[in-house]
N, CA, C and O of each residue as an XYZ file, in Angstrom:
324
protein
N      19.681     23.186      1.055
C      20.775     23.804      1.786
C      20.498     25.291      1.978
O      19.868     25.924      1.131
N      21.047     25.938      3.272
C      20.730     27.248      3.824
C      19.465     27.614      3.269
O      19.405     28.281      2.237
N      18.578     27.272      3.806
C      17.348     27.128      3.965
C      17.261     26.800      5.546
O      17.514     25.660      5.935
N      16.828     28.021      6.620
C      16.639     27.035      8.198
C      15.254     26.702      8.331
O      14.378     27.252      7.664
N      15.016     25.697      9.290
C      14.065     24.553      9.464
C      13.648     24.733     11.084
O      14.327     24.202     11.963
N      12.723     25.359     11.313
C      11.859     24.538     12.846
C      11.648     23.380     13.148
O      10.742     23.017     12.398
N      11.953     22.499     13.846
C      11.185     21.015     13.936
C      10.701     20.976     15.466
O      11.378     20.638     16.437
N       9.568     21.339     15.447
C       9.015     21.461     16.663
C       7.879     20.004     17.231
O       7.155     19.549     16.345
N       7.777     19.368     18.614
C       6.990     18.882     19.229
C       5.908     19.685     19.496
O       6.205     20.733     20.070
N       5.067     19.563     19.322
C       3.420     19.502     20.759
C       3.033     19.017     20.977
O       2.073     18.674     20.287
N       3.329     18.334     22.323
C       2.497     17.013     23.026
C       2.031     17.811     24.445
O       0.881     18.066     24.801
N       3.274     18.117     25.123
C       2.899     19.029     26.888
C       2.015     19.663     26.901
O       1.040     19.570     27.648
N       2.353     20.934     25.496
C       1.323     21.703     26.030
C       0.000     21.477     25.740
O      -0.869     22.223     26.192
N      -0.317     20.312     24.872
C      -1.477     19.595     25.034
C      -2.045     18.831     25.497
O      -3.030     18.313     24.972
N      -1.564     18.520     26.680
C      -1.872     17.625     27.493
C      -1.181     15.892     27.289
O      -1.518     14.810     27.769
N      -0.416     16.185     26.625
C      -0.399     14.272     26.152
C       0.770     14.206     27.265
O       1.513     15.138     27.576
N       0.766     12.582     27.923
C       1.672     12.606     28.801
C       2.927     12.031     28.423
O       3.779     11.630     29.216
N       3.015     12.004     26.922
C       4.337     11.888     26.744
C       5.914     12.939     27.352
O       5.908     14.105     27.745
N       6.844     12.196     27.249
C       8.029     13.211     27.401
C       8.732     12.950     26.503
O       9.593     12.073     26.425
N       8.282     13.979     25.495
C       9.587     13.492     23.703
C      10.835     14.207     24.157
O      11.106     15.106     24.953
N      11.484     13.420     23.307
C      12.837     13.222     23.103
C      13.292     13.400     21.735
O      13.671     12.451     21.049
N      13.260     14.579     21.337
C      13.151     14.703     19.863
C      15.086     14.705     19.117
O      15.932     15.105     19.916
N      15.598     14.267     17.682
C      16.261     13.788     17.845
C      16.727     14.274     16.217
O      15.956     13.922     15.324
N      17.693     14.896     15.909
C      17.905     14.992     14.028
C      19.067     14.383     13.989
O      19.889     14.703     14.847
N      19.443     13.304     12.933
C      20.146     12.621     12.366
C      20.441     13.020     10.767
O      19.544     13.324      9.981
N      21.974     12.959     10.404
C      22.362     13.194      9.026
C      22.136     11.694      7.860
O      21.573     10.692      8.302
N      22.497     11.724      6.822
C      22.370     10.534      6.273
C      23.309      9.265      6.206
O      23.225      8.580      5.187
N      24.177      8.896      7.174
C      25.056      8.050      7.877
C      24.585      7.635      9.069
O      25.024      6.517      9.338
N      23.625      8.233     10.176
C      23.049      7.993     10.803
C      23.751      8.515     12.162
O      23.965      8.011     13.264
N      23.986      9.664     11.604
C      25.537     10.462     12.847
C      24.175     11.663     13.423
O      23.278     12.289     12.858
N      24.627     11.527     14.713
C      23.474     12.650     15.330
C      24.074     14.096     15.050
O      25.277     14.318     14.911
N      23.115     15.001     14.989
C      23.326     16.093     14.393
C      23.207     17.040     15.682
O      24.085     17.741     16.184
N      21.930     16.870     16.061
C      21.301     17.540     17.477
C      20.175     16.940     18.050
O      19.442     16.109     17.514
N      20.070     17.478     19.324
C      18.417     16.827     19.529
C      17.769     18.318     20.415
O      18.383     19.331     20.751
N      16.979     18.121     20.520
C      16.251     18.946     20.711
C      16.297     19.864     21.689
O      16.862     19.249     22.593
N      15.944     21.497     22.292
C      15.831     21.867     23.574
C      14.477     21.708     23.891
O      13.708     21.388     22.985
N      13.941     21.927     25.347
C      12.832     22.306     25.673
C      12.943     23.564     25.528
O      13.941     24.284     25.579
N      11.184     23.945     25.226
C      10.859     25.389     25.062
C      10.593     25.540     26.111
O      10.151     24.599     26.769
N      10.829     27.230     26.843
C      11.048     27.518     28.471
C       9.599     27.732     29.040
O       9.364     27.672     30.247
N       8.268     28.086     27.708
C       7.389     28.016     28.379
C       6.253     26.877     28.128
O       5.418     26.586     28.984
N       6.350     26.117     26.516
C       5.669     24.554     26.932
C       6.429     23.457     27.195
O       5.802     22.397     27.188
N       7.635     23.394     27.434
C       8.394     21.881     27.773
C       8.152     21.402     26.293
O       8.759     20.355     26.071
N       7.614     21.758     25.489
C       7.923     20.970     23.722
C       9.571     20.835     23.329
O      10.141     21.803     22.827
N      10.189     19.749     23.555
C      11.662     20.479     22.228
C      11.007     20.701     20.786
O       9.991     20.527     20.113
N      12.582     21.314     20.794
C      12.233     21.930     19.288
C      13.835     22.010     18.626
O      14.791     21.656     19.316
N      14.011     22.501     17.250
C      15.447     21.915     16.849
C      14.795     23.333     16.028
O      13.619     23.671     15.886
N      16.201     24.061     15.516
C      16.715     24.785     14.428
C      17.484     24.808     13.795
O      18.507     25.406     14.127
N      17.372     24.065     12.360
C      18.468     23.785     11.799
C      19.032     24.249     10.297
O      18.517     24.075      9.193
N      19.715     24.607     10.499
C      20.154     25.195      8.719
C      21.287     24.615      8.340
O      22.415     24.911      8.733
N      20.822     23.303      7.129
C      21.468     22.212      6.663
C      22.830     23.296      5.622
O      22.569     24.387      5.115
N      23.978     22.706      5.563
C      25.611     23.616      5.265
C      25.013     22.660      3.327
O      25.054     23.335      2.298
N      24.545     21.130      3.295
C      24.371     21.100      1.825
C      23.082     20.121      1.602
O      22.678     19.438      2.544
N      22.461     20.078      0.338
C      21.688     18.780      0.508
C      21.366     18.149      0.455
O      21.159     17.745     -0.689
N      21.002     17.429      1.431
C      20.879     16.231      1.338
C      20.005     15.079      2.466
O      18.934     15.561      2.835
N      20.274     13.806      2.990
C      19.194     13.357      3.105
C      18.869     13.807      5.340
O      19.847     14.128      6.015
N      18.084     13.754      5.698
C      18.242     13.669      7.107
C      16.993     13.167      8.024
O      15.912     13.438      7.502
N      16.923     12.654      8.982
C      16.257     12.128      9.853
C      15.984     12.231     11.006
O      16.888     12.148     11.837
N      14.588     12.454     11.417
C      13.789     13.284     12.781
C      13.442     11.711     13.488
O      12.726     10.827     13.016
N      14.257     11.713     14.847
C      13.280     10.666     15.363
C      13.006     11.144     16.715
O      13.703     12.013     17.238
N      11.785     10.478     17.424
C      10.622     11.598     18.646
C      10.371      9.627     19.349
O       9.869      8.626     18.841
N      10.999      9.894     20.626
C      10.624      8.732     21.175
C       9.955      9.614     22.720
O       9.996     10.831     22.903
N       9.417      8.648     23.597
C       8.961      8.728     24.723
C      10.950      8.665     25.771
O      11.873      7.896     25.503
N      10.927      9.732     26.844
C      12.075      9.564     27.844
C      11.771      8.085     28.189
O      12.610      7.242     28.508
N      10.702      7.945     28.097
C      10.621      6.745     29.801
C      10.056      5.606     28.747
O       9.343      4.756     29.280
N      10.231      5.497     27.611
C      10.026      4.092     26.549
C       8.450      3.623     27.040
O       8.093      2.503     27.405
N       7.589      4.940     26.916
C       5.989      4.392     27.623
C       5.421      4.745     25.920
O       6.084      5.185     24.981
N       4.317      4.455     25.959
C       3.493      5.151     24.609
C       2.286      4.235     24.836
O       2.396      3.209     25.508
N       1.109      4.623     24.257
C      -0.192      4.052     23.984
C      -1.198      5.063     23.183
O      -0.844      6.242     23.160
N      -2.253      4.761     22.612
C      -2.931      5.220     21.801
C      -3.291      7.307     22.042
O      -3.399      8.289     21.308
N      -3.346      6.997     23.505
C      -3.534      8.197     23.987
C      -1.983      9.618     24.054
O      -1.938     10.836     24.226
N      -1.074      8.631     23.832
C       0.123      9.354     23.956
C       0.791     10.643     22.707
O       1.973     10.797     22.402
N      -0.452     11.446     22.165
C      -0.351     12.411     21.006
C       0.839     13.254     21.400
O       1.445     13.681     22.383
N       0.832     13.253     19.713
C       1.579     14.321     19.209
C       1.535     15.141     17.824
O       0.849     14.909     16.828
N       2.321     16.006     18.017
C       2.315     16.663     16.495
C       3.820     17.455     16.201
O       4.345     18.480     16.637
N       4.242     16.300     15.130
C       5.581     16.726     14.910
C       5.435     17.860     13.435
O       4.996     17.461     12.356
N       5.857     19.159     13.663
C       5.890     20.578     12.623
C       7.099     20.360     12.303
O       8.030     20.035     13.040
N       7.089     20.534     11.225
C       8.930     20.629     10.567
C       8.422     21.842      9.000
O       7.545     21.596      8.172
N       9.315     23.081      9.052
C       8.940     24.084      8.546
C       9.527     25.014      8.386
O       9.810     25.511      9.476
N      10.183     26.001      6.933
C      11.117     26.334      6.728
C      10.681     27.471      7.089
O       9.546     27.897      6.878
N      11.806     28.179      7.812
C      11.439     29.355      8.731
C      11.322     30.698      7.465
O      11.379     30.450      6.260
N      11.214     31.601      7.829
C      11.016     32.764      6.513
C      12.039     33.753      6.846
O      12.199     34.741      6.130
């Protein structure tokens, strides 16, 4: 708790042709937030500073329900300083 958190995508600006949909969930399974795009790679990204703690959940799907081997990513989750 109050501790804030980055949870950032990079897929765009690496070329992967995914379009994430990035997604934080509390431990009831109640959405919390989902992500913005960043204005200069199209990555979302989430900032979050949990109020107590406890359990929570990141989920990163494709917009268009596509995916295959080639469809990278790299999900960062990282307590900001």
């Amino acid at each position: 708790a109050n501790t804030e958190y980055l949870i950032e995508v990079q897929a765009i600006r690496v070329g992967s042709p995914l379009d994430p949909i990035l997604s934080l969930f509390d431990a009831d399974g109640r959405t919390i937030t989902s992500g913005e795009p960043d204005k200069e790679t199209k990555d979302p990204h989430i900032s979050f500073k949990p109020k107590k703690d406890s359990s929570y959940f990141i989920t990163l799907q494709d917009a268009h329900d596509q995916g295959a081997n080639f469809f990278g990513y790299r999900l960062v989750v990282q307590a900001k300083k």
